[in-house]
C-alpha positions in Angstrom: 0.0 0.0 0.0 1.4 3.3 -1.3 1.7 5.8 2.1 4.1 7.9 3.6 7.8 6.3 4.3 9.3 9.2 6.2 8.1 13.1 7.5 10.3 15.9 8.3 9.6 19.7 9.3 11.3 22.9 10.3 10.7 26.1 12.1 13.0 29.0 12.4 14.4 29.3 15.6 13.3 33.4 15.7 10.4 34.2 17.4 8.0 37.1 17.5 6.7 36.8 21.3 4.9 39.2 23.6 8.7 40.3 24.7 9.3 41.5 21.5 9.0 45.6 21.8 6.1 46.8 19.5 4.3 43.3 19.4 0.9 43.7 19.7 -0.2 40.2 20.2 -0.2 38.5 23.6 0.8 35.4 21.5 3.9 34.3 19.6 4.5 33.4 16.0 7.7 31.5 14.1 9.5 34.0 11.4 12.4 33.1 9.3 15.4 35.0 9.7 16.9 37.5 7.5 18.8 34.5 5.3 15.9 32.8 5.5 13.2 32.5 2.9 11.1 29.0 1.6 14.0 27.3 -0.4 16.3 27.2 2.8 13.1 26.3 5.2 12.2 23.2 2.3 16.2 22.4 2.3 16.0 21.9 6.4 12.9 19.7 6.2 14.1 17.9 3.5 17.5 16.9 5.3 15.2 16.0 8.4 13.0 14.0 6.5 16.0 12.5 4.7 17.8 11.2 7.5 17.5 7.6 7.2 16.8 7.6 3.7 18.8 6.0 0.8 18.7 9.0 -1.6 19.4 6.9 -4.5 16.0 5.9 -4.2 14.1 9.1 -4.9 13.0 9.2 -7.9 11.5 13.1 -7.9 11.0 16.3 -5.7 7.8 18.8 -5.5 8.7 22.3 -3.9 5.2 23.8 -2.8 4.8 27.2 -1.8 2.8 30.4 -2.8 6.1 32.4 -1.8 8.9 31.1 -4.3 11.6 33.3 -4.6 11.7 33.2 -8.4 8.7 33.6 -10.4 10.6 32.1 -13.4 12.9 29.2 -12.1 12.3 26.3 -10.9 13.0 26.2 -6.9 12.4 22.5 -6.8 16.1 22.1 -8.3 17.6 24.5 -5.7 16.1 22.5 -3.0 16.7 19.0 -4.8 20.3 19.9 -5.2 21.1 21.3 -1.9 19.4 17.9 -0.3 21.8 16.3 -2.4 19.7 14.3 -4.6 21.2 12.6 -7.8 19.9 15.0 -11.1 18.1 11.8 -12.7 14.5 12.8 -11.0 11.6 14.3 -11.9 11.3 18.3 -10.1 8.3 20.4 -10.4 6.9 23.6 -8.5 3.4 23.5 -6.7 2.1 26.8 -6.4 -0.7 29.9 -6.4 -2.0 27.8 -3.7 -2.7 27.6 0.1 -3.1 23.4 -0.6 -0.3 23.5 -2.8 1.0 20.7 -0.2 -1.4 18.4 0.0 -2.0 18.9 -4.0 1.9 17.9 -4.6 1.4 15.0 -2.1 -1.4 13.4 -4.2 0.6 14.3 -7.5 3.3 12.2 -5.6 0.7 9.3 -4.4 -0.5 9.0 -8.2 3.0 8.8 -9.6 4.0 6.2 -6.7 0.8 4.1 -7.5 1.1 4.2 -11.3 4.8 2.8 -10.9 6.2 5.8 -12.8 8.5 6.4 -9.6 9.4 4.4 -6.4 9.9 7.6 -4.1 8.8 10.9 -4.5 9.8 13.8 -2.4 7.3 16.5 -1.3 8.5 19.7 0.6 6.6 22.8 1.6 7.6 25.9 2.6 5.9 29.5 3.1 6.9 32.8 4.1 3.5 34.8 3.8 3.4 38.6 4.5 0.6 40.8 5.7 0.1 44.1 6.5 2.1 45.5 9.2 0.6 45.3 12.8 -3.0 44.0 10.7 -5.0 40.9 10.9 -2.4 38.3 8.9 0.7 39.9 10.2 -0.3 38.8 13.6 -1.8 35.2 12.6 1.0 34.2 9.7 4.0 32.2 11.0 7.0 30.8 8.6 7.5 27.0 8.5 8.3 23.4 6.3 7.7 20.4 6.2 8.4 17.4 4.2 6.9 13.6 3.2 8.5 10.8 1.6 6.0 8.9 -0.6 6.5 5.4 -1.2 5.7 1.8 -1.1 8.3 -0.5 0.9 8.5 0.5 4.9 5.3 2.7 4.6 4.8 4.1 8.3 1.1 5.3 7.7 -0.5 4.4 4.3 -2.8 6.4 2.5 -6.4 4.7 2.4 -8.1 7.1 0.7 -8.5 10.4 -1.0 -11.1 13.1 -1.9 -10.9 17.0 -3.9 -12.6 19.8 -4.7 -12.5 22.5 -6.4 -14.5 25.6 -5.5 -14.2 29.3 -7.7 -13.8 32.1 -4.8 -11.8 35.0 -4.2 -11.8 34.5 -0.6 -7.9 35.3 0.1 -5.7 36.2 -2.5 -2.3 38.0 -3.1 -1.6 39.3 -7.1 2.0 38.9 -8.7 2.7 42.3 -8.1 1.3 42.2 -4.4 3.7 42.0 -1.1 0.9 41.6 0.9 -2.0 39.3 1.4 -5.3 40.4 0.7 -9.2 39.3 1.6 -12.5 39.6 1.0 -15.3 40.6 4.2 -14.4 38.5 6.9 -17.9 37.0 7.6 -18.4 36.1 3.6 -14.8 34.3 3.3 -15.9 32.4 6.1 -19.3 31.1 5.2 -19.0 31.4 1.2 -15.7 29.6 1.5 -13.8 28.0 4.2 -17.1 27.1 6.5 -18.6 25.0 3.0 -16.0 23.7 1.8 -14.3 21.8 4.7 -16.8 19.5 5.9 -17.8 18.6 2.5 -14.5 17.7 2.1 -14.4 15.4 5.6 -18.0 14.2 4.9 -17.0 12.6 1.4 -13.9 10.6 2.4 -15.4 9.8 5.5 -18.6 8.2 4.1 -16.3 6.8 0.9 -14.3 5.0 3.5 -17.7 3.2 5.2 -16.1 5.7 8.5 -17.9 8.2 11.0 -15.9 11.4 12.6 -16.0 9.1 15.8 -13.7 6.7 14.2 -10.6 9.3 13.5 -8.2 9.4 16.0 -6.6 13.0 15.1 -8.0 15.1 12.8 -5.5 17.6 11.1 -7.4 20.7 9.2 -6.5 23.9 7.9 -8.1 27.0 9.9 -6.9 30.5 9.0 -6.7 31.5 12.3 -7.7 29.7 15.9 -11.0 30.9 16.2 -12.0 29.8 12.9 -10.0 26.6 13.4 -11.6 26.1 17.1 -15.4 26.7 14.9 -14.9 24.1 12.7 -13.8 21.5 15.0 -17.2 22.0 16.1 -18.7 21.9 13.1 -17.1 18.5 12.1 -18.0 17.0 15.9 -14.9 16.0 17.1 -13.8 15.9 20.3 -11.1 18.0 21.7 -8.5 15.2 22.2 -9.1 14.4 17.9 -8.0 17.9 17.4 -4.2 18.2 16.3 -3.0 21.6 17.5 -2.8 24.5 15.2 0.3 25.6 16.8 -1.5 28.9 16.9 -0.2 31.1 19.5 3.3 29.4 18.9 4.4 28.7 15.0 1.3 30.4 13.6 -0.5 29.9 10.0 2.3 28.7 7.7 0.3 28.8 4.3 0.8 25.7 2.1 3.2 23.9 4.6 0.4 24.2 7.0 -1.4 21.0 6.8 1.5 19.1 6.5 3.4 20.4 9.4 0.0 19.3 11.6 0.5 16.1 9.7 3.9 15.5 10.5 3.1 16.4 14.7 0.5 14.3 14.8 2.4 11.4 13.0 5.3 12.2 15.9 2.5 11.2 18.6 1.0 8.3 16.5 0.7 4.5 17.2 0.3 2.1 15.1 -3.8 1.8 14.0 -4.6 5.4 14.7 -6.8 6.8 12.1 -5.7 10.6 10.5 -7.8 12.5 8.5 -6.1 15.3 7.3 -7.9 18.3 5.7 -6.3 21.5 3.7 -8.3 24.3 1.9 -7.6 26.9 -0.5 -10.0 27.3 -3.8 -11.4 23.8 -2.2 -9.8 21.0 -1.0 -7.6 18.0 -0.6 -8.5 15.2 2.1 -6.6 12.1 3.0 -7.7 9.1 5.3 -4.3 7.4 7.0 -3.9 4.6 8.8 -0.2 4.6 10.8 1.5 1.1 10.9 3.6 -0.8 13.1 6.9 0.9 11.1 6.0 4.0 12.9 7.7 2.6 16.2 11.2 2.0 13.9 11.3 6.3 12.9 13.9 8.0 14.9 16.7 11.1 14.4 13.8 13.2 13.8 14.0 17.1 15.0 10.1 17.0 15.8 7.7 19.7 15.8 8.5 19.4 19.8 12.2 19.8 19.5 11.5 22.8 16.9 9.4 24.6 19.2 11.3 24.2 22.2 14.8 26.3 20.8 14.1 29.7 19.9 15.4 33.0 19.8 13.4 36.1 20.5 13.1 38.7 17.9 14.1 41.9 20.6 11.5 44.6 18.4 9.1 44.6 16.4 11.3 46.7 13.9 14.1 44.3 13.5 11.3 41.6 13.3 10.0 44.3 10.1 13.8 44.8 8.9 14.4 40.6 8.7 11.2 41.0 6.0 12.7 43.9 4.1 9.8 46.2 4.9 11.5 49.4 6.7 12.4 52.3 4.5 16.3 51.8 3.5 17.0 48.4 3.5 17.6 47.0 0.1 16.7 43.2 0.0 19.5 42.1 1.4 22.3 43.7 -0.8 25.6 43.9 1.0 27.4 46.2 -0.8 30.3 43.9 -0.8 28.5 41.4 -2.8 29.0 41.7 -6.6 26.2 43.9 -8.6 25.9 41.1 -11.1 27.0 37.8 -9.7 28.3 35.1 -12.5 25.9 32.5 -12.8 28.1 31.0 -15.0 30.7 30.6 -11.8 27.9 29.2 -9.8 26.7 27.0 -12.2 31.0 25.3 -12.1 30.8 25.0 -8.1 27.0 24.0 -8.0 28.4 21.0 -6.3 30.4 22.8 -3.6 27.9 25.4 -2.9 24.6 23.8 -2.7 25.0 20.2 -2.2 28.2 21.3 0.1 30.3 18.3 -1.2 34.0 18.4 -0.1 36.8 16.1 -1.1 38.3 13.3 0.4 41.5 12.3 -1.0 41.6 8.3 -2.1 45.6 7.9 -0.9 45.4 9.5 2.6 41.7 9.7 3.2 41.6 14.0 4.4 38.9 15.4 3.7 38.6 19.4 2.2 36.2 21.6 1.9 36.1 23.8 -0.6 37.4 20.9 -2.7 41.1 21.4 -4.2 43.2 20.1 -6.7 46.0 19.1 -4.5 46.1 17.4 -1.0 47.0 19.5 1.6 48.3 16.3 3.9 50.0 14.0 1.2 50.0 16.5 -1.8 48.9 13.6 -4.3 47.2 15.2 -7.2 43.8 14.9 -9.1 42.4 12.1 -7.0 39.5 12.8 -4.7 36.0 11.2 -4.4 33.1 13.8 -3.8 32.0 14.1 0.2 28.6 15.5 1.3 28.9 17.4 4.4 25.5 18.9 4.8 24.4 16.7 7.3 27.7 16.0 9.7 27.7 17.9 12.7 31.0 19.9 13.5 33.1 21.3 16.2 33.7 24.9 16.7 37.6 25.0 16.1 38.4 28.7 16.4 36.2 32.5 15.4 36.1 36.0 15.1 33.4 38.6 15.6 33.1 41.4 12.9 30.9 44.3 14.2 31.9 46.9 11.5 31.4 44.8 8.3 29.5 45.9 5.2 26.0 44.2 6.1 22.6 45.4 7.0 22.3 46.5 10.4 20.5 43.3 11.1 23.0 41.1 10.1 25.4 42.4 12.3 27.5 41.2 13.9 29.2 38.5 11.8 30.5 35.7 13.6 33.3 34.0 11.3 34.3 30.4 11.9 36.5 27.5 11.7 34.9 24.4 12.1 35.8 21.0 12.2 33.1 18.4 10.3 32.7 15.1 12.5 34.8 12.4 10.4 37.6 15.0 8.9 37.6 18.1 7.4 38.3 21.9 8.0 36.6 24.5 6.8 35.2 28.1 7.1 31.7 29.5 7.6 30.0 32.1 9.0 27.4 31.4 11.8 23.8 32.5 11.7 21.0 31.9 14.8 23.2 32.6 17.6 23.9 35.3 19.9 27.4 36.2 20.1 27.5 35.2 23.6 26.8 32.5 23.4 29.8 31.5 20.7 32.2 29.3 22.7 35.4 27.1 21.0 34.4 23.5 21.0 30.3 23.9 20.5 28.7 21.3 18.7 27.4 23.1 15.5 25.6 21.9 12.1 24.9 22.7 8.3 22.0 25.3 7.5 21.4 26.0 3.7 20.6 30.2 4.0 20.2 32.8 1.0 23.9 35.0 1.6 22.3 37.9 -0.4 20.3 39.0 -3.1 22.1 41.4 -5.6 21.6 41.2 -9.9 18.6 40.1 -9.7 19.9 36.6 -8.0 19.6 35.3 -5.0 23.1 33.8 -4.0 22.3 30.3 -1.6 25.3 28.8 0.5 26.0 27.2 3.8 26.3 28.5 6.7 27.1 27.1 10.4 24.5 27.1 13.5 24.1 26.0 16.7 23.3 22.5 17.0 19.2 22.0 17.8 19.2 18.3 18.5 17.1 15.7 17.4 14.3 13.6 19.8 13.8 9.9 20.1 16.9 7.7 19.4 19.7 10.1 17.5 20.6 9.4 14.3 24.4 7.8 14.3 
């Protein structure tokens, strides 16, 4: 039976809380940082979800989102690359849609069933914006997740499926738009979200001979936790079927929404629980689970839990406004001592080195280098090193520096500059991102995040960087 083999997620460790100066809100919501956007959020699930994974096996990769950073490119290769998967798969962007995740989880469930792939890939990501201080700027939150589809060591199969489509301008955001936009409150509500929903849950239910008493968690879309709390009621479930929202923690995380719910309540799962997972946006995609024995065997994962329980808060609501690019002056990122026009023919020669962060590990001596050379530094043989992925070894802080007065944005400062040392060999230098520099000691455990360095030309220049190491729940990964 064709289900899910493997789940991952990520939240950014920066939080908007009631201790942030200028917030509003007596509640707290997730928000990428400033070399953050949905590529580098769907890289971090992807690697989570990937942990015990061969990655020989995938045979494709959907990237959904409604906030791609290229409207003509396809981000599903950035984040297939920088998971280092091989470049025989089928890649394809999901998007213009809040179920844009659960949509690219069917596409993957139909390809998987018709036996035109063994694995497929889906990873979500959103990085929705609203007004300043209004309604969505308080309720949006910044998140990913990712599913492996599959056949062989399913841990909850898929038993059955259900969609609509409904024609509404309920919520909306135009190409040119920033900002999220919506119709009368009341109308987007009844018209929309309050129809659509428990049709959805009605169908699969009575398609599956099932009543809403027979679900053990129920995961559904809500744009906000009143609405969500509502349509609990409306379904008749009981509190304890309810996944949380994460409202009031992580917030409304667009089209990774439902499958970040979906990955939590998988975390909690035993084997014969029942999940019926809802999204919505322009109608809706339902799935029935069942979760299997195999759910016991998952480890290494950074759960929702372990996400939640690491943050950093954002100190004012300003610099929370400066990480989005919003306040006058700040120019998307550009540090001035990043090129105008960066070569993307130069990128395009290190691809290897810079996305999938593969050093070299010479075949005479066996060190490892990073960024790969020509020559060994140790035994000085020549021309003969097998490729090395490092993105997901942990390191040890070797030596740093703190720059203060370098040619960033205000918010990036300061720069912490390392030396690391990868578990297993290798030297190599990064700088270090989601850390106070207090809190920068020689001999930290630290690990790979995949961040956007700048945006200047028109391009927006991806590369590694080090951070603090988060941890991972049940059994660790060896």
């Amino acid at each position: 039976m064709v289900g899910i083999i493997s789940y991952g997620a990520y939240i950014p460790i920066h939080r908007v809380t009631p201790e942030t100066e200028g917030w509003e809100a007596p509640y707290e919501k997730a928000t990428a940082h400033f070399d953050e956007d949905s590529i580098t959020m769907a890289v971090a699930a992807a690697i989570d979800c990937l942990r015990e994974s061969k990655r020989e096996d995938i045979d494709g990769l959907y990237f959904a989102s409604t906030t791609s950073p290229y409207k003509e490119k396809l981000a599903a290769t950035t984040v297939a690359t920088a998971a280092d998967l091989r470049s025989e798969i089928l890649t394809s962007d999901c998007t213009n849609s809040l179920r844009a995740g659960t949509t690219a989880v069917r596409m993957a469930l139909d390809a998987v069933k018709a036996g035109s792939a063994k694995q497929m890939l889906v990873t979500a990501a959103d990085c929705r914006m609203g007004y300043p201080r209004g309604t969505f700027d308080r309720n949006f939150g910044d998140g990913a997740a990712a599913l492996l589809i599959g056949e062989e060591n399913v841990i909850a199969t898929i038993e059955a499926t259900y969609s609509v489509s409904d024609e509404i301008l309920d919520v909306w955001r135009m190409d040119t738009n920033k900002y999220v936009h919506a119709w009368e409150d009341r109308w987007v509500a009844d018209m929309g979200y309050n129809r659509v929903v428990p049709l959805a849950a009605r169908e699969i239910l009575k398609k599956s001979n099932l009543t809403i008493a027979d679900i053990s968690k129920a995961v559904f879309y809500g744009q906000d936790q009143r609405k969500h709390a509502q349509m609990a009621k409306m379904l008749g479930l009981k509190p304890e079927q309810v996944q949380n929202p994460m409202f009031g923690t992580v917030g409304n995380t667009g089209a990774a929404f439902s499958l970040m719910m979906l990955v939590a309540a998988l975390e909690e799962a035993a084997a014969g629980d029942r999940i019926l997972c809802v999204s919505y946006g322009n109608g809706a995609d339902a799935f029935l689970l069942e979760v299997t024995d195999a759910i016991a065997a998952v480890k290494g994962r950074r759960t929702i839990k372990q996400n939640l329980g690491t943050k950093m808060v954002v100190g004012s609501y300003e610099k929370y406004l400066s990480y989005r690019h919003m306040s006058a002056g700040e120019d998307e990122g550009n540090y001035t001592s990043i090129p105008e026009w960066p070569s993307a023919s130069c990128i395009f020669r290190e691809r290897d080195a810079i996305y999938r962060l593969h050093g070299g590990k010479c075949n005479v001596c066996g060190t490892v280098q990073y960024p790969p050379q020509r020559i060994c530094t140790k035994c000085r043989s020549a021309d003969n090193f097998s490729s090395l992925r490092l993105s997901d070894k942990k390191a040890k802080l070797f030596t740093y520096s703190i720059d203060s007065i370098a040619e960033a944005p205000a918010y990036a400062l300061p720069l912490v500059d390392c030396i690391i040392d990868f578990e297993g060999g290798g030297r190599a230098n990064f700088m270090m991102t989601d850390v106070n520099p207090k809190d920068v000691k020689v001999g930290m455990t630290v690990e790979m995040s995949f961040r956007k360095i700048a945006t200047a030309g028109n391009i927006h220049n991806y590369a590694w960087k080090c951070v603090p190491f988060r941890g991972v729940s049940r059994e660790e990964t060896k």
